[in-house]
C-alpha positions as CSV (number, residue, x, y, z in Angstrom):
1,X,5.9,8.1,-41.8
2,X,7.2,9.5,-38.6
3,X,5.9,11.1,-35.8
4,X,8.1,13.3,-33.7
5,X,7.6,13.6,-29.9
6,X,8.3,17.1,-29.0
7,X,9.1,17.5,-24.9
8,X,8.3,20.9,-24.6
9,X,8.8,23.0,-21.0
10,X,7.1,25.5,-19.3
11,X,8.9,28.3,-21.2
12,X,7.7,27.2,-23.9
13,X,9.5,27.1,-27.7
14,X,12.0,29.1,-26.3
15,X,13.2,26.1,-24.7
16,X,14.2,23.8,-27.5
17,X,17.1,22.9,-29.2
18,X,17.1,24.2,-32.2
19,X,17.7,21.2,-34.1
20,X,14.4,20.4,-32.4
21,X,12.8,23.8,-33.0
22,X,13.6,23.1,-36.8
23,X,11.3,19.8,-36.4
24,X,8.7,21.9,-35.1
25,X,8.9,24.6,-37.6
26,X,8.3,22.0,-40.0
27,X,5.6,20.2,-39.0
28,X,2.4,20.6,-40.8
29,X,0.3,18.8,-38.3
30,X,0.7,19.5,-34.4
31,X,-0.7,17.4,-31.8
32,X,-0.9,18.4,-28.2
33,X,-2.8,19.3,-24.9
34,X,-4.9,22.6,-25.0
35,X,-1.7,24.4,-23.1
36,X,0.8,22.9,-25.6
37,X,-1.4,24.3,-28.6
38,X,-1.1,27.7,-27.0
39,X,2.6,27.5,-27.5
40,X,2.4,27.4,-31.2
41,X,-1.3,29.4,-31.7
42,X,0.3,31.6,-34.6
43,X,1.8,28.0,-36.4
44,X,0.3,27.2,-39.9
45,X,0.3,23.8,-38.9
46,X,-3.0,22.0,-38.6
47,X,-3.7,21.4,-34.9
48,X,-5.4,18.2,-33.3
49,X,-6.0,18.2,-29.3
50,X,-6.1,15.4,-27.2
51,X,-9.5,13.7,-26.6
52,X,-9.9,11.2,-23.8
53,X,-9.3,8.5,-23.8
54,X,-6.2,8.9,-25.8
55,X,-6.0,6.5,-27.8
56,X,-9.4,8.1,-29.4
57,X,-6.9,10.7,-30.7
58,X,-5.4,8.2,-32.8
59,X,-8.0,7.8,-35.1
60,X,-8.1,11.8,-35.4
61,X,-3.9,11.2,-36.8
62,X,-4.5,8.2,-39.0
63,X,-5.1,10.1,-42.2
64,X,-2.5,12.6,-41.7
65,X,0.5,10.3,-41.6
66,X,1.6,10.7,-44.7
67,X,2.6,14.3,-43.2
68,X,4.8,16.0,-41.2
69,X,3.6,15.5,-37.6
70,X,4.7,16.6,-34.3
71,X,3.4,15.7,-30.8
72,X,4.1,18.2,-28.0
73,X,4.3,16.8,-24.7
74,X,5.6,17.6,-21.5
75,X,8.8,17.2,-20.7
76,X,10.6,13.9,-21.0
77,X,7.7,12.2,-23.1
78,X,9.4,8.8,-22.0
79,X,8.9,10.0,-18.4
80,X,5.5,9.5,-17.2
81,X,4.6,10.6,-20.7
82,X,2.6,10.2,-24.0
83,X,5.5,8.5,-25.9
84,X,5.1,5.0,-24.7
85,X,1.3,4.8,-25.9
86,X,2.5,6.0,-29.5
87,X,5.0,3.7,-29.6
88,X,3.1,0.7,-29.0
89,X,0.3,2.1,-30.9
90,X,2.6,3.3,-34.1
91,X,5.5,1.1,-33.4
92,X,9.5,2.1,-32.5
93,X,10.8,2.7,-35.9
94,X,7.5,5.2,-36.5
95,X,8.0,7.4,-33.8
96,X,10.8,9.7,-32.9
97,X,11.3,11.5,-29.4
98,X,13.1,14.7,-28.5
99,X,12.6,14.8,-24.4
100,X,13.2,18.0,-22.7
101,X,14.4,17.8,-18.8
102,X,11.3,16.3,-16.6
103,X,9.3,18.1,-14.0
104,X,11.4,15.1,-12.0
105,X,15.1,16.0,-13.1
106,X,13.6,20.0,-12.4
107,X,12.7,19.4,-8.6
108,X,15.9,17.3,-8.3
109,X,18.0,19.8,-9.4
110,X,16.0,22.8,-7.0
111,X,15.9,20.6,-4.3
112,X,19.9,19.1,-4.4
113,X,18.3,15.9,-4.4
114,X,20.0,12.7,-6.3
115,X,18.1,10.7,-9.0
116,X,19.0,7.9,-7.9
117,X,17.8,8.3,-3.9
118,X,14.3,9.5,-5.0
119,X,11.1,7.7,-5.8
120,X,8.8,9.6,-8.5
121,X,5.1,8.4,-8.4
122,X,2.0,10.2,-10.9
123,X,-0.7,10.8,-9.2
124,X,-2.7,12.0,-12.4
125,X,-6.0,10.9,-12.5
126,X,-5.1,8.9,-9.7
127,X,-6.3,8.9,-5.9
128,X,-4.0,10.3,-3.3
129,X,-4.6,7.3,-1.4
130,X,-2.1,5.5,-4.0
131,X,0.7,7.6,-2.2
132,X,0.2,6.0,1.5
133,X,1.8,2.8,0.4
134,X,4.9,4.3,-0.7
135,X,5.8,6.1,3.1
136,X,8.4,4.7,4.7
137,X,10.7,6.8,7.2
138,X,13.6,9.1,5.3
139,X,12.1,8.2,1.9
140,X,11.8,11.3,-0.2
141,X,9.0,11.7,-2.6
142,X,8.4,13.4,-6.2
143,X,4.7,13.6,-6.8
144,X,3.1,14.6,-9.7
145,X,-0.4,16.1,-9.0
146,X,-3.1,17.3,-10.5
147,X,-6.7,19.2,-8.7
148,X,-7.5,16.1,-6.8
149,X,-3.7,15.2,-5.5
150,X,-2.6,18.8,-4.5
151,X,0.1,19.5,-2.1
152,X,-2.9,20.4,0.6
153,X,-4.8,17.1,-0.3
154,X,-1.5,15.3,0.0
155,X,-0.6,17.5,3.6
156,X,-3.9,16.4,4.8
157,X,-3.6,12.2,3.6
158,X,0.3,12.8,5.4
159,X,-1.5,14.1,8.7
160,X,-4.1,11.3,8.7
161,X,-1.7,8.6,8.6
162,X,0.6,9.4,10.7
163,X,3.4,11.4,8.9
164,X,2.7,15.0,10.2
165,X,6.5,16.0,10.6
166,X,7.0,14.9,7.1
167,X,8.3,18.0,4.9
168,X,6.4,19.6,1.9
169,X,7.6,21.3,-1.0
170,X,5.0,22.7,-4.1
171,X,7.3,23.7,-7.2
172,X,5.0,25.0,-9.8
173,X,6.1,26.2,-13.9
174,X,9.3,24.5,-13.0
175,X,11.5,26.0,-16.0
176,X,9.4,29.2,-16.6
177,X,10.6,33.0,-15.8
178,X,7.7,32.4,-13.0
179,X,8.6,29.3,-10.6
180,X,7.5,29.1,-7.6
181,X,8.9,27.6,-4.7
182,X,6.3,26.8,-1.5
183,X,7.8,24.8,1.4
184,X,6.4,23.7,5.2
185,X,5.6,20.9,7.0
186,X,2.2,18.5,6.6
187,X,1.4,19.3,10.2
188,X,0.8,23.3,9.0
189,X,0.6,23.3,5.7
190,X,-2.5,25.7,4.6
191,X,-1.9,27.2,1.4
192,X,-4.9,25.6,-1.3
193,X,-3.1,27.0,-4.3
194,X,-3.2,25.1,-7.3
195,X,-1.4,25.6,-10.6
196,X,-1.4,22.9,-13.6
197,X,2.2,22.0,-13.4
198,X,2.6,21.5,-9.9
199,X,5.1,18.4,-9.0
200,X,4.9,18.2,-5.0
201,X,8.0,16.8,-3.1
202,X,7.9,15.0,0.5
203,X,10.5,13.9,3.1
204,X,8.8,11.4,4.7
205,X,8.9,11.9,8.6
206,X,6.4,9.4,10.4
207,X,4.7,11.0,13.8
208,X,6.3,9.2,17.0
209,X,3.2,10.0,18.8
210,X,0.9,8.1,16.0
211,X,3.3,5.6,14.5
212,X,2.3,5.1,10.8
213,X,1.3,1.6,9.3
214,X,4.6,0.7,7.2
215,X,5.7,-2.2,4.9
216,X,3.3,-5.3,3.3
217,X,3.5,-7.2,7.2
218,X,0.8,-5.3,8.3
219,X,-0.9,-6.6,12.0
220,X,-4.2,-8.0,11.8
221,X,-5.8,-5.0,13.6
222,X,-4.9,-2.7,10.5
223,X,-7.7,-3.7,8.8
224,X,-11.7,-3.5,9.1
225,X,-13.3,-7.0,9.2
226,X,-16.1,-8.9,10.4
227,X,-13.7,-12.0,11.5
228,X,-13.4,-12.8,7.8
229,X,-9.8,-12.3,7.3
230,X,-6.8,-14.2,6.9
231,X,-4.8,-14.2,10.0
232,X,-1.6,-12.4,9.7
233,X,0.3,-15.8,9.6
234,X,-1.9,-17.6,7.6
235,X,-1.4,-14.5,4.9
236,X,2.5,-14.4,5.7
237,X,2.3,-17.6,4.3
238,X,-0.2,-17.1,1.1
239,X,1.6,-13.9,0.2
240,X,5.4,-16.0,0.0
241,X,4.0,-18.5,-1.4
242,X,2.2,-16.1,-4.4
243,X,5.9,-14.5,-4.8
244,X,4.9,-10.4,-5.5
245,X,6.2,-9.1,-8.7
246,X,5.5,-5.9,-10.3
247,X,2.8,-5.6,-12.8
248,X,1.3,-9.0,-12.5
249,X,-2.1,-9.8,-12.2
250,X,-3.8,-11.5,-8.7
251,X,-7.4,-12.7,-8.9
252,X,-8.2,-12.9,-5.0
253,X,-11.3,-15.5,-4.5
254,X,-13.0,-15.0,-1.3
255,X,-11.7,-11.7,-0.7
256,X,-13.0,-11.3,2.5
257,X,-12.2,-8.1,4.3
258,X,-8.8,-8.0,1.7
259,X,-5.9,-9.3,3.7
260,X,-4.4,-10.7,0.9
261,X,-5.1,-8.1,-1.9
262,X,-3.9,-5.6,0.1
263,X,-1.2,-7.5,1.5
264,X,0.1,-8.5,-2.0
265,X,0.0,-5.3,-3.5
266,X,1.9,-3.4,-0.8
267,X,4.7,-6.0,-1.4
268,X,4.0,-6.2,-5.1
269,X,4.5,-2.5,-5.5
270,X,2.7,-2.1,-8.8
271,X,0.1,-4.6,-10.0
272,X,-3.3,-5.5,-10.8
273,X,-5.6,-7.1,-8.1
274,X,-9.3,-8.5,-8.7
275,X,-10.9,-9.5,-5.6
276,X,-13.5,-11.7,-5.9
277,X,-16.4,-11.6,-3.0
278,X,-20.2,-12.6,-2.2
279,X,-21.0,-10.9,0.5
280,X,-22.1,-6.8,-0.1
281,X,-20.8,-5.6,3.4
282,X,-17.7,-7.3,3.1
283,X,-16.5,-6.0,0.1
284,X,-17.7,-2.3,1.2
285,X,-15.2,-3.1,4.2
286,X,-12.7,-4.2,1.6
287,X,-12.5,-1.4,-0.4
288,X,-12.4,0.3,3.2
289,X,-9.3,-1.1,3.8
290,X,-8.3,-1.0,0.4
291,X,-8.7,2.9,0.4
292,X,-7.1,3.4,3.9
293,X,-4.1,1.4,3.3
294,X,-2.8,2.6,0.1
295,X,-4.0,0.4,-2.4
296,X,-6.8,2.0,-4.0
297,X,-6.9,0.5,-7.5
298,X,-7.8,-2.9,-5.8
299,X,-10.7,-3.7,-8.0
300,X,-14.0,-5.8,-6.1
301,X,-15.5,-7.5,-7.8
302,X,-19.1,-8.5,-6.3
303,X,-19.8,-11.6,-7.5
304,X,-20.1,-15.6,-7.1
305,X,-17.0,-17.6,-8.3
306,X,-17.0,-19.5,-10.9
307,X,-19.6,-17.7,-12.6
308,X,-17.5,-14.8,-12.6
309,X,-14.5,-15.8,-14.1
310,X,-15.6,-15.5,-17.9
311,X,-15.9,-12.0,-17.3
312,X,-12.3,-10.9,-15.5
313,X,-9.1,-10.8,-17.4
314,X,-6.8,-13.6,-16.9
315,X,-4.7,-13.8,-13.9
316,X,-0.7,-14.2,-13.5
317,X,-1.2,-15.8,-10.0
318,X,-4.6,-16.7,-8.3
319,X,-5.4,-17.3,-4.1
320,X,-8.2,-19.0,-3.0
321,X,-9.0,-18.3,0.8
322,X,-12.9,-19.0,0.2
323,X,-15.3,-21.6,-1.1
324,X,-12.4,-24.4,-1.6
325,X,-15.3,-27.1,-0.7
326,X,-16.1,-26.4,-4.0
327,X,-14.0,-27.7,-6.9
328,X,-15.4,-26.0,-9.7
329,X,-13.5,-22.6,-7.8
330,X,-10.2,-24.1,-8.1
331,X,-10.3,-25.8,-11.3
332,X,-11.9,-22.7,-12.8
333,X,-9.1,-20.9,-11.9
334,X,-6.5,-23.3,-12.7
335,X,-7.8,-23.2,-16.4
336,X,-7.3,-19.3,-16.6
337,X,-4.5,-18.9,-15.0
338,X,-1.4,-18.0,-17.1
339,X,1.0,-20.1,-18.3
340,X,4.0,-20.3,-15.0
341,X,1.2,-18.8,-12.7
342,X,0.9,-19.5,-9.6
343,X,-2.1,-21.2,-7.7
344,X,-2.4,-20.9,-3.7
345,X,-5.1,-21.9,-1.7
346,X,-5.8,-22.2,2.2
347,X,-8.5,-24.6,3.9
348,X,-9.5,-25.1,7.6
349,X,-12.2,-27.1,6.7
350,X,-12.4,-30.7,6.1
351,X,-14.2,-30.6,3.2
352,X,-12.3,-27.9,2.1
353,X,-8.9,-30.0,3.0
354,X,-10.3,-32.9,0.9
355,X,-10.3,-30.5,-2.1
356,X,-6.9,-29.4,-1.7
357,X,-5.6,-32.9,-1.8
358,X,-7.8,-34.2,-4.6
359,X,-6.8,-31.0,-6.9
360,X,-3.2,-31.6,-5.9
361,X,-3.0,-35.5,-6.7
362,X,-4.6,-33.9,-10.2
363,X,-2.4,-31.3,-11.2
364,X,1.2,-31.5,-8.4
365,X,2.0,-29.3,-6.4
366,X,2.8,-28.9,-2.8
367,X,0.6,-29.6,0.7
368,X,1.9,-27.7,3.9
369,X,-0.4,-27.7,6.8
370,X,0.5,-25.3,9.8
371,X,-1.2,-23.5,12.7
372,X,-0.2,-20.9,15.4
373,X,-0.2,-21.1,19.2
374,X,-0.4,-18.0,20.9
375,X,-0.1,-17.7,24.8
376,X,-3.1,-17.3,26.9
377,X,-3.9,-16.8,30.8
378,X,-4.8,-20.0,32.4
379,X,-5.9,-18.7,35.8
380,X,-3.0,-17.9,37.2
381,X,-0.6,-19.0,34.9
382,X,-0.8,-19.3,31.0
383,X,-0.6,-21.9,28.5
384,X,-0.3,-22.3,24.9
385,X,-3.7,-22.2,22.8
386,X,-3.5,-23.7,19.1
387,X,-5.4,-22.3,16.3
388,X,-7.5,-24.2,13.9
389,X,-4.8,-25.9,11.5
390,X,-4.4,-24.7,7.8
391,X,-3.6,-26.6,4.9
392,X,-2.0,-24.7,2.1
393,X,-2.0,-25.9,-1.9
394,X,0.7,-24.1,-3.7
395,X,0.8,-25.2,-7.3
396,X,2.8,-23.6,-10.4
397,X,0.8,-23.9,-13.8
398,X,3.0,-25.7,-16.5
């Protein structure tokens, strides 16, 4: 059995190669969106359309695989595509793809834009606020959007974060007889038109007047908080010490107002974050912060830790900035955390202190205490005025 992965363009069959149009012609059962079954209405083929989830479409293929099967797809079906789930789902040698130039390689090629200089981002199914974290002065942008993440929805997130100057383009049917072409600036844009193959493109200009929040070093006064936040140093420290990567997974105990979910995940780029926190308020202003600063898929998780853990997947790297008094927090953690994972944990407390120092005679790892001293009036003059001291566990899992 093989299943061929058909990239198919907005012109439609026309498009394809004709070795690949031969494939098609073939193919006895056809798989695709509702827009992709259009293509090929007059085909003999049997034709299945997605469901979602779609991986429930799966089941709908399983007793046809012992025929000729095609899945249309658009575009590059390795580029933000359906290819990768069939692949893991059907395995490599089971599944063939034919891509057809992405939306991406499209808008490049309109826009004289280089590959290589450009950073593509999905925003299907996905909130615009995913796009904040990825603005950064002379970056340019490929989008692509769907009714919720429209050029005018991403104007008015680019106006109310500071990047107003930053330029708009809205290429729609990119490849089809009927393209269009819509450009201005985030400041003015108006237009509310929305077409299903939209891919948006941004030159990212941040507003001088309203300098935009940039990077993963964000001041302490970005975020909403009830005093129950790591201090920027403090979570300078926890975040180098948790060592970002893509992808991985960061169980955040004692949330708080986020500093560290957020904070990781800005420098991570793409990951998975479960915060963990008691308090209702708190983790309403978390996902606050969460929303505002570009890191929407933070998930919170209201609940008391270590009941919790049984219930969350298991994490790649785990920080503790609450309830270290406890034991049971840290050593429930410790026995979920991945294999290499890293553990990190901050205490001002004594009690909390003595926790740190008893898991860490336990299992290694390394003690660092610190504070900060920041300069204060003194009637006249000034002096230096210390901060409560932290001590910091940072431990790697064998």
């Amino acid at each position: 059995m093989s299943v061929d992965v058909i990239g198919i363009g907005a012109d439609g069959t026309s498009g394809l190669r004709p070795e690949v149009h031969a494939r098609l012609a073939a193919a006895e059962v056809i798989l695709g969106g509702e827009r992709h079954l259009g293509f090929v209405a007059d085909h003999p083929a049997l034709k299945i359309p997605w469901r979602r989830p779609l991986e429930a479409t799966f089941a709908d293929l399983e007793p046809h695989l012992d025929r000729r099967v095609v899945v249309l797809s658009s575009g590059d079906p390795l580029d933000h595509g359906v290819a990768r789930r069939l692949i893991e789902h059907f395995g490599r040698d089971r599944v063939a793809v034919h891509p057809h130039p992405s939306a991406f390689a499209l808008a490049c090629a309109r826009l004289g834009w280089s590959r290589d200089e450009v950073t593509c981002l999905s925003l299907h199914a996905r909130p615009v606020a995913r796009l904040k974290r990825e603005l950064v002065p002379g970056r340019r942008l490929l989008l692509l959007t769907d009714a919720n993440t429209s050029a005018s929805a991403i104007a008015a997130a680019l106006r109310e974060t500071g990047w107003s100057p930053s330029r708009i383009w809205r290429l729609s049917r990119l490849g089809a007889p009927d393209e269009i072409f819509a450009e201005g600036i985030a400041a003015e844009w108006s237009d509310p038109t929305i077409t299903e193959l939209d891919t948006v493109a941004v030159a990212c200009v941040p507003d001088p007047a309203h300098p935009p929040l940039v990077g993963f070093a964000l001041d302490d006064d970005a975020f909403q908080h009830d005093g129950k936040l790591s201090k920027a140093q403090a979570r300078m420290h926890a975040v180098f010490a948790l060592n970002p990567l893509p992808g991985q997974h960061l169980w955040d105990v004692g949330a708080g107002a986020g500093g560290v979910s957020i904070t990781w995940l800005r420098a991570a780029g793409e990951g998975q974050v479960t915060a963990i926190e008691t308090d209702y308020e708190r983790a309403a202003m978390l996902q606050k912060n969460a929303d505002r600063l570009g890191t929407p898929e933070v998930q919170v998780c209201i609940a008391d830790a270590p009941d919790v853990y049984d219930e969350l997947d298991d994490p790649d790297v785990v920080f503790v900035g609450g309830g270290c008094h406890d034991p049971a927090v840290l050593d429930g953690a410790w026995e979920r955390l991945t294999a290499g994972g890293r553990l990190v944990a901050q205490a001002v407390t004594c009690e909390g202190q003595t926790v740190l120092s008893e898991f860490a005679d336990r299992h290694g790892g390394a003690l660092t205490r610190f504070h900060r001293e920041t300069r204060e009036a003194l009637g006249e003059k000034s002096t230096w005025r210390p901060s409560l001291a932290v001590l910091q566990l940072e431990a790697r899992k064998p």
